[in-house]
Kinemage of the C-alpha trace (Angstrom):
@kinemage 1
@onewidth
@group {chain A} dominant
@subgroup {mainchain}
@vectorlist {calphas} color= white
{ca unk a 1} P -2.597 4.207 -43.458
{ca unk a 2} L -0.918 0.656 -43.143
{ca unk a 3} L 0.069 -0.282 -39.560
{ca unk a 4} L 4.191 -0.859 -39.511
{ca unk a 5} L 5.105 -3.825 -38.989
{ca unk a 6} L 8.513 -5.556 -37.195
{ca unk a 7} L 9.465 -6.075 -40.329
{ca unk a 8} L 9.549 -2.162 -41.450
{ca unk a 9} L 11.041 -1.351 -38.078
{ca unk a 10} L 13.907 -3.773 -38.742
{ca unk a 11} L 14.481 -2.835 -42.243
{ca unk a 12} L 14.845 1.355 -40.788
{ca unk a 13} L 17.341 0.385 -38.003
{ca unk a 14} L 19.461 -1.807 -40.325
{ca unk a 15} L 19.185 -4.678 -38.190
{ca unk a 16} L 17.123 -8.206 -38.106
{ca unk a 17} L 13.930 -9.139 -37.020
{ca unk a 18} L 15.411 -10.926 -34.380
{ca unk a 19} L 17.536 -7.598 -32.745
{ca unk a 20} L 13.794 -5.904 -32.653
{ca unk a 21} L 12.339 -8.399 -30.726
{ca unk a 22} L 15.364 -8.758 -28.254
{ca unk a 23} L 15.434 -4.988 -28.043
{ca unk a 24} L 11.634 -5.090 -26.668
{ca unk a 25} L 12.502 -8.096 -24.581
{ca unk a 26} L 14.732 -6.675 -23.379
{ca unk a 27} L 16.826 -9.797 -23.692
{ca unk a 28} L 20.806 -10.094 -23.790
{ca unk a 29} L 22.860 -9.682 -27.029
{ca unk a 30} L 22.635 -6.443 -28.416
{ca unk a 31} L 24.351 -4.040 -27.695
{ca unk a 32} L 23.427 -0.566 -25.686
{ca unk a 33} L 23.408 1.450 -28.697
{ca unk a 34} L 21.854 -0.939 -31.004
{ca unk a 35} L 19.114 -1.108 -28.478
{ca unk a 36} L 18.136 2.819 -28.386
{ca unk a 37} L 18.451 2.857 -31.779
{ca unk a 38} L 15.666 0.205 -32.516
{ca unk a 39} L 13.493 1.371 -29.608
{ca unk a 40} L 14.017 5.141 -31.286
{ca unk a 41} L 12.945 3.816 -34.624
{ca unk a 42} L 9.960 2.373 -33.249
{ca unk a 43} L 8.908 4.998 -31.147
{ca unk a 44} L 9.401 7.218 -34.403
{ca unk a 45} L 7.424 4.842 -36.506
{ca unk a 46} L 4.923 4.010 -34.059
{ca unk a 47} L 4.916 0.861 -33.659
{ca unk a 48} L 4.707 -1.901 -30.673
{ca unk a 49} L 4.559 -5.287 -30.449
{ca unk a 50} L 1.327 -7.165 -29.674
{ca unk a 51} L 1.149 -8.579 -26.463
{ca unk a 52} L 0.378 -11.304 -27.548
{ca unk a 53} L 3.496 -11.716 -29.721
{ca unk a 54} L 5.780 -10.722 -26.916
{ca unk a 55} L 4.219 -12.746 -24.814
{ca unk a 56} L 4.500 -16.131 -26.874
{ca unk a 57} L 8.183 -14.839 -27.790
{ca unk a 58} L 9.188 -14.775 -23.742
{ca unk a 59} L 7.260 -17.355 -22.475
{ca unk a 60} L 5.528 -15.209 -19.965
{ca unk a 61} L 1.931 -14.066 -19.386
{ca unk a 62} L 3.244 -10.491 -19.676
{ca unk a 63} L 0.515 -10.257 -16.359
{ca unk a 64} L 1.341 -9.543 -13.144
{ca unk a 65} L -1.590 -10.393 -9.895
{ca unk a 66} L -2.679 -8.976 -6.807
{ca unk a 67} L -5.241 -11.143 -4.982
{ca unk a 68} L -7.592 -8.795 -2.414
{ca unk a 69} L -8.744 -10.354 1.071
{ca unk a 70} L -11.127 -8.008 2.155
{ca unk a 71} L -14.833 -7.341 2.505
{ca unk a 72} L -16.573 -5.044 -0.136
{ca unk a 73} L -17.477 -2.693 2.238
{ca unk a 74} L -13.896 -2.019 3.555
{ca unk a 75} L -12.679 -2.290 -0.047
{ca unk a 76} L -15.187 0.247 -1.600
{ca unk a 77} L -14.112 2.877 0.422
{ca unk a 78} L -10.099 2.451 1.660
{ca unk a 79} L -8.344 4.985 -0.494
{ca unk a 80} L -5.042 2.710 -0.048
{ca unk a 81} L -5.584 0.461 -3.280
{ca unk a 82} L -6.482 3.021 -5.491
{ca unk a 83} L -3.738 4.614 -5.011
{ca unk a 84} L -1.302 1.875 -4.659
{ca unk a 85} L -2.810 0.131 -8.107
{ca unk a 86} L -2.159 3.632 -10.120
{ca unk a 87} L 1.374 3.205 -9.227
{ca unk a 88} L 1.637 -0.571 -9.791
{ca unk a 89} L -0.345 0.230 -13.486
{ca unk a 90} L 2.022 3.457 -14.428
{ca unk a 91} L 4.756 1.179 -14.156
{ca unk a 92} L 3.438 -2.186 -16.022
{ca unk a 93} L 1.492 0.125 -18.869
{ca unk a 94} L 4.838 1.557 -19.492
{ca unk a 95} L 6.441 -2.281 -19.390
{ca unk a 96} L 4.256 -4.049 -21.623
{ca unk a 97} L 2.338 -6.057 -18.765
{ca unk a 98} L -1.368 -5.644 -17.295
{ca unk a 99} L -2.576 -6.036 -13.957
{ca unk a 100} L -4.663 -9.064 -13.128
{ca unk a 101} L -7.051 -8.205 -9.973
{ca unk a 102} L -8.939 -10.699 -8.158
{ca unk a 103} L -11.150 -10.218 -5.095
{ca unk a 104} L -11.660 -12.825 -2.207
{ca unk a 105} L -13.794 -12.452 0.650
{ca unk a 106} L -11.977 -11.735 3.597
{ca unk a 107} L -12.277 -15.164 5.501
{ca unk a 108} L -10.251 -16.662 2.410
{ca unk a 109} L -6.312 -16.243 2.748
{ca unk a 110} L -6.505 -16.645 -1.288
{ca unk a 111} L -4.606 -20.275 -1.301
{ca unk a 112} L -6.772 -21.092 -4.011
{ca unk a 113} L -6.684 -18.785 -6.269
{ca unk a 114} L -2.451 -17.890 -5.815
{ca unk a 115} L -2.387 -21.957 -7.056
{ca unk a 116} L -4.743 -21.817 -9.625
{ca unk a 117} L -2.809 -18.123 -10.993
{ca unk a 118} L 0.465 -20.358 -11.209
{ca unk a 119} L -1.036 -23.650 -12.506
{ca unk a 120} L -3.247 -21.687 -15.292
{ca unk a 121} L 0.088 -19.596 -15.812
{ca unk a 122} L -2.212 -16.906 -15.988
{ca unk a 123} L 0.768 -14.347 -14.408
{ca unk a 124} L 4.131 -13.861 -13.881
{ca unk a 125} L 4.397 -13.118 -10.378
{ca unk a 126} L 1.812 -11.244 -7.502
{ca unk a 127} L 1.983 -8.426 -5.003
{ca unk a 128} L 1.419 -9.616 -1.730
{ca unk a 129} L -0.669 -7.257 0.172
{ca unk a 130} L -1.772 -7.526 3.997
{ca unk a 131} L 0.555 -9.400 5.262
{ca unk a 132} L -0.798 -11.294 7.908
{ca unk a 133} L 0.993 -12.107 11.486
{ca unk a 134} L 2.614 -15.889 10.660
{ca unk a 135} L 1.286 -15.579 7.202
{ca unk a 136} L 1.981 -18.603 5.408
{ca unk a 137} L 1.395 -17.269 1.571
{ca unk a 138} L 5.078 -16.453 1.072
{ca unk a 139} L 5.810 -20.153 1.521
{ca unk a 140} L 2.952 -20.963 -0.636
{ca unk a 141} L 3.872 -19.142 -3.339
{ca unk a 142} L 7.144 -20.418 -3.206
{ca unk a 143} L 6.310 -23.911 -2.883
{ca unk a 144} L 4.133 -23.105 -6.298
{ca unk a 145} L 6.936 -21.702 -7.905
{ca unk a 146} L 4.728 -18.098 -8.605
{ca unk a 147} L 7.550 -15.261 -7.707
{ca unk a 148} L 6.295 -12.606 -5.283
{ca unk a 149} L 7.354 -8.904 -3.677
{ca unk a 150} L 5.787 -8.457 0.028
{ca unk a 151} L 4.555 -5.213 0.216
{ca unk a 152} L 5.041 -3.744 3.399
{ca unk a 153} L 7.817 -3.474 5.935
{ca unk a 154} L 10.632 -5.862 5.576
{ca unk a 155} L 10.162 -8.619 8.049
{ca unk a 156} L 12.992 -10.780 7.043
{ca unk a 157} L 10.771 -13.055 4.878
{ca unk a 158} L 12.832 -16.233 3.487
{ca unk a 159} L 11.530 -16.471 0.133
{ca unk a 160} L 10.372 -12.987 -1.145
{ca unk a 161} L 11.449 -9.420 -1.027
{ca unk a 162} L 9.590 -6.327 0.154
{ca unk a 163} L 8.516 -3.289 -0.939
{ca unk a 164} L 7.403 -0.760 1.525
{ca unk a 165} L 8.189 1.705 4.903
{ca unk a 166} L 7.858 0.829 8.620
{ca unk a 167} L 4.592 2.521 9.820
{ca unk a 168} L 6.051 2.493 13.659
{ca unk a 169} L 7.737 5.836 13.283
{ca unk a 170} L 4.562 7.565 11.830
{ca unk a 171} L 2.503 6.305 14.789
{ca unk a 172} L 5.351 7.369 17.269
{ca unk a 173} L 5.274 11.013 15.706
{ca unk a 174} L 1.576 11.244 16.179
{ca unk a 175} L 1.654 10.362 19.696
{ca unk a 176} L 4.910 12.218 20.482
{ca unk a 177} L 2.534 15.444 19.220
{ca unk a 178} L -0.371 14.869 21.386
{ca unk a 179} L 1.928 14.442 24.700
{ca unk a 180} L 3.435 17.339 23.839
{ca unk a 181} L -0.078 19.048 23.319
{ca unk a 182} L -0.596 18.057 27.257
{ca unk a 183} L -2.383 14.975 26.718
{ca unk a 184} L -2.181 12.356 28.998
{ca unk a 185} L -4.696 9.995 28.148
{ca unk a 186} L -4.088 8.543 24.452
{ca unk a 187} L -6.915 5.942 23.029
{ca unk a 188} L -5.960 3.845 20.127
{ca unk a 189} L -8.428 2.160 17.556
{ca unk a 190} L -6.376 -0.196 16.018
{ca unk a 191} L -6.408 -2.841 13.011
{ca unk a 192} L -6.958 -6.395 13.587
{ca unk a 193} L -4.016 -7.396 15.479
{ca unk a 194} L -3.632 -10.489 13.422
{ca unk a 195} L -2.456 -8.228 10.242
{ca unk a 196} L 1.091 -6.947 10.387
{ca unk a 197} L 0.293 -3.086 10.080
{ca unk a 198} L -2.455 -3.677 12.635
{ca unk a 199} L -0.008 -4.889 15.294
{ca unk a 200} L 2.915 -2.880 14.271
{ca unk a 201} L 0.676 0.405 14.572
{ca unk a 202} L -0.664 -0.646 18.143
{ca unk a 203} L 3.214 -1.252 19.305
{ca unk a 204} L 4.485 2.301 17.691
{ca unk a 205} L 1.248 3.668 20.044
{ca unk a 206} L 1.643 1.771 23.180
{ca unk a 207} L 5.907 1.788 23.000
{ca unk a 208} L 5.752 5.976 22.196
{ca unk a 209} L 3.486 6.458 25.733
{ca unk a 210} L 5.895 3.894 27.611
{ca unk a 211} L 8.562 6.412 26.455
{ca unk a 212} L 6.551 9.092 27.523
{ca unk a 213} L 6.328 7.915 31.040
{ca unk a 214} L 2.240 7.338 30.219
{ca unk a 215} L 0.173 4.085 30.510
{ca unk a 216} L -1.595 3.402 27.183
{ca unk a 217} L -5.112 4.671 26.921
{ca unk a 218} L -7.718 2.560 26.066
{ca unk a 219} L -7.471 0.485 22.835
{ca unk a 220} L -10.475 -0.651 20.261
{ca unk a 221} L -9.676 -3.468 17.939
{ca unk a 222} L -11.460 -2.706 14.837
{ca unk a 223} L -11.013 -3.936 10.915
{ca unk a 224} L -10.160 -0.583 9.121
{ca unk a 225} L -13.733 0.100 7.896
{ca unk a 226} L -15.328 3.603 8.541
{ca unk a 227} L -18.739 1.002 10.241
{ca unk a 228} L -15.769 -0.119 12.961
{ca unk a 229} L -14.131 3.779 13.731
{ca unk a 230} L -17.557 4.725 14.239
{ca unk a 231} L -18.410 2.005 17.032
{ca unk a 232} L -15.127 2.137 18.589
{ca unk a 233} L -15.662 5.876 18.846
{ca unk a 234} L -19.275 5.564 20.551
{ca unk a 235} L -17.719 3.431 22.955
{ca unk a 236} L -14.296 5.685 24.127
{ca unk a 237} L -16.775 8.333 24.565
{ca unk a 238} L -18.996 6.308 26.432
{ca unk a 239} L -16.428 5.339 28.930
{ca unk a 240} L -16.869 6.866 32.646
{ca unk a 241} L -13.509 8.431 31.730
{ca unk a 242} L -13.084 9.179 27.938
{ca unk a 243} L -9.736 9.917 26.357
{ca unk a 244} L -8.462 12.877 25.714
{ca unk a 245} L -6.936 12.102 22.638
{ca unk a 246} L -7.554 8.905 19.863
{ca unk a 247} L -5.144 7.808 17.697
{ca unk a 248} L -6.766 5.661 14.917
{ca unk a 249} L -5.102 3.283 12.819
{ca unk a 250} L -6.076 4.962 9.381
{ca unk a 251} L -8.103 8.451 7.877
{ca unk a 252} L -11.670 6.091 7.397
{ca unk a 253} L -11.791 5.000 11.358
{ca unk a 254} L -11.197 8.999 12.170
{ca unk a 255} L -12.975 10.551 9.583
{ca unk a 256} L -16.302 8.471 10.990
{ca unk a 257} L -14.839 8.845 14.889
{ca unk a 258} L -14.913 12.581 14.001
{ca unk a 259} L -18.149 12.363 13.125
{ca unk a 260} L -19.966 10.521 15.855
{ca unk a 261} L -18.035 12.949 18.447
{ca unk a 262} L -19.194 16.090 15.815
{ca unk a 263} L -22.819 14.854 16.319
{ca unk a 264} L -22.561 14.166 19.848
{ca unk a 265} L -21.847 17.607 20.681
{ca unk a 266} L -18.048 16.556 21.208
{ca unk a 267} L -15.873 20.200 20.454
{ca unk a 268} L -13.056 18.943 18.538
{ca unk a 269} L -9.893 19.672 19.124
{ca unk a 270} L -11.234 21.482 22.586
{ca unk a 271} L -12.333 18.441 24.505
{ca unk a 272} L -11.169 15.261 22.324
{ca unk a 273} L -8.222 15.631 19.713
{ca unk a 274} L -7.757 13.267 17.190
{ca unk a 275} L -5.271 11.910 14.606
{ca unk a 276} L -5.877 9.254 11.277
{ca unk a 277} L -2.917 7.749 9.587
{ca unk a 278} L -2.739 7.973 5.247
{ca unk a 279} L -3.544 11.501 4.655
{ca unk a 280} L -6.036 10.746 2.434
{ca unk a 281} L -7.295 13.226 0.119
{ca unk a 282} L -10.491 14.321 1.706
{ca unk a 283} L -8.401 14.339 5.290
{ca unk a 284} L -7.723 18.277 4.442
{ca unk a 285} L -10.881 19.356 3.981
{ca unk a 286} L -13.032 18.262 6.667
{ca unk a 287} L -14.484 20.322 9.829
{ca unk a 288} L -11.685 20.478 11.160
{ca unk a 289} L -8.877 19.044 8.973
{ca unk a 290} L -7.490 16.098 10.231
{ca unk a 291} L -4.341 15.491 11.501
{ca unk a 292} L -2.660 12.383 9.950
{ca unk a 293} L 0.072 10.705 8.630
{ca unk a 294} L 1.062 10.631 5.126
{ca unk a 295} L 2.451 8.646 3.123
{ca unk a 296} L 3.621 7.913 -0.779
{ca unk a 297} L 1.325 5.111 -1.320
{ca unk a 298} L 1.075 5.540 -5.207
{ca unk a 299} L 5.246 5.256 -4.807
{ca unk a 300} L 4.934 2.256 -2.942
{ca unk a 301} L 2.850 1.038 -6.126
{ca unk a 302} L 5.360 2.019 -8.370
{ca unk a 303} L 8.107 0.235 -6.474
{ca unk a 304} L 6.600 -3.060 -5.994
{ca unk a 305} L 6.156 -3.323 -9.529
{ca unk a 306} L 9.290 -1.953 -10.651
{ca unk a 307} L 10.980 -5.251 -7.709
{ca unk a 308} L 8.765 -7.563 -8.951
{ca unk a 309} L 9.226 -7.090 -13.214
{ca unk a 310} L 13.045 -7.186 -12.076
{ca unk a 311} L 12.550 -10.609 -10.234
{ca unk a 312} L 10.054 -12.232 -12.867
{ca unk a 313} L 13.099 -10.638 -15.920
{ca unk a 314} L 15.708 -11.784 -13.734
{ca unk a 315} L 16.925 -8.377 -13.479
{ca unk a 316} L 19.454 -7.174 -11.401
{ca unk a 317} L 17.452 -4.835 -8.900
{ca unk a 318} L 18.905 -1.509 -7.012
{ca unk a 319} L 17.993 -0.730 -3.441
{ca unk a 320} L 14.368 0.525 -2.825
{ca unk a 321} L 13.741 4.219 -1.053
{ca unk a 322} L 11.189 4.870 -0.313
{ca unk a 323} L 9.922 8.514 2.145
{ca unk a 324} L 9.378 7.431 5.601
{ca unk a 325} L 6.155 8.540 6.917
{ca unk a 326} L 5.622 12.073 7.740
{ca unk a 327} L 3.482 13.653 10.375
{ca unk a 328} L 1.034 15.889 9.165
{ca unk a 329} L -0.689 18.270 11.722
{ca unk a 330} L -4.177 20.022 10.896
{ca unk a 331} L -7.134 21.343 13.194
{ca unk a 332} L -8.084 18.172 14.792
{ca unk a 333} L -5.964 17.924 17.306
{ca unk a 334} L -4.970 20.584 20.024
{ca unk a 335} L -4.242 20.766 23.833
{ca unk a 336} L -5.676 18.420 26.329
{ca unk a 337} L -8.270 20.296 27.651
{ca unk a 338} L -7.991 21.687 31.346
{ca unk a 339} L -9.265 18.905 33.939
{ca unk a 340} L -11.891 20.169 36.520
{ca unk a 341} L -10.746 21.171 39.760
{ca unk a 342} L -12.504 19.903 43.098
């Protein structure tokens, strides 16, 4: 059976070639009905356009790019970006565009590869993910003319919008529900402090115990990776006087800090609670489930690509709403446990 072409479509609508390929392009000109009733006849035909075609016909890569600062290891196993990319790819399969990933190592901000993306023309526009504290990317990008969405919480960025939910209030929740388990000593293993969500996530922690009348516990720095929770764990529970409680900046750190205290002989939630942030899949079913926070990451995907087609079409964009984050409580967390008397 012969492939339809733009020409058959045209011909079935009763309108010119040109109207088909506006209709697609979703360029001015036609009008509403006109529109439905070509993209109807297509759909009912069968047919697309090539991407190449609509690509030469707009003057646009029809590609949208998300450059990756992290190490392997971390990468491999965060459950963030697999999530996040399904919802960036449901909406640009739908759109007509594709996804270009690249992967830097995690010393390298990516100011090489963002220029050579807009002086190749290679894409339309980029996520910008991991937001670092004084990033200067945003201004790069701008000053290369490559349009960009920020995802994360809005910061009041100059040049680009963003996509995304403050993580403060997820932290706050967390901590709010161990002090009002009895627990008066609160560790937190944090993100790098130079990355946005890393600091933002230690503030939430250490501003929720000022509220509660409590001095922060003791705090880890780590980088997100299961390696770092792990570590950071060993050395809480090494302390003369170990937390009751440890708040870690995502599911990986707590899933391996649950593990080191598990094989230490550490009774979880009866002598160390502990919370993750993501409510990753696995989160539910571990020995004990682990209380997190969750959040619509593959929505977050889905809405930074939906902000950033509008901004590369020159659409006009509606207000983004996203869930706020939502404290989830399992077994892994329960009352302080009774301190000794003398």
């Amino acid at each position: 059976m012969t492939r339809p072409t733009i020409n058959d479509v045209a011909r079935a609508a009763g309108v010119s070639k040109g109207a088909v390929s506006f209709a697609f392009n979703n360029r001015p000109g036609i009008a509403p009905d006109t529109r439905d009733r070509i993209l109807e006849t297509a759909r009912s035909m069968g047919w697309t356009p090539s991407s190449r075609a609509r690509a030469l016909s707009v003057s646009r890569s029809l590609a949208l790019g998300l450059v990756i600062a992290r190490p392997p290891e971390t990468l491999r196993s965060d459950p963030f970006f697999p999530s996040f990319i399904a919802g960036v790819e449901s909406v640009l399969a739908e759109a007509g565009y594709a996804l270009l990933l690249q992967i830097v190592p995690a010393d390298d901000a990516g100011h090489a590869s963002y220029r050579r993306l807009a002086e190749q023309g290679r894409v339309d526009g980029v996520l910008l993910t991991d937001l670092h504290v004084d990033d200067d990317r945003p201004a790069l990008l701008a000053e290369v003319g490559l349009p960009a969405v920020i995802v994360g919480p809005d910061l009041g960025e100059a040049f680009w919008p963003a996509v995304g939910v403050d993580d403060g209030p997820g932290i706050t929740a967390v901590v709010e529900h161990l002090v009002g388990l009895g627990h008066t000593s609160i560790a937190h293993v944090g993100g790098p402090s130079a990355m946005v969500h890393g600091r933002s996530r230690r503030t939430a922690w250490a501003a929720a115990l000022e509220a509660a009348g409590l001095e922060p516990g003791p705090f880890v720095e780590a980088d997100f990776s299961a390696e770092a929770g792990a570590s950071a764990t060993t050395h809480l529970l090494d302390l003369a006087e170990p937390p009751t409680a440890v708040v870690y900046a995502n599911d990986l750190m707590a899933m391996a800090g649950l593990a080191v205290a598990v094989a230490r002989g550490v009774d979880v939630p009866g002598q160390l609670s502990i919370a993750g942030y993501d409510d990753t899949e696995l989160a539910a079913h571990l020995q004990p489930p682990l209380t997190t926070v969750t959040t619509d990451v593959i929505g977050w995907g889905r809405a930074a690509a939906t902000r950033l087609l509008d901004l590369v079409e020159q659409r006009q964009s509606a207000d983004v709403r996203l869930d706020p984050p939502r404290l989830v409580v399992r077994g892994s967390t329960g009352p302080a446990p009774a301190r000794p008397t003398t």
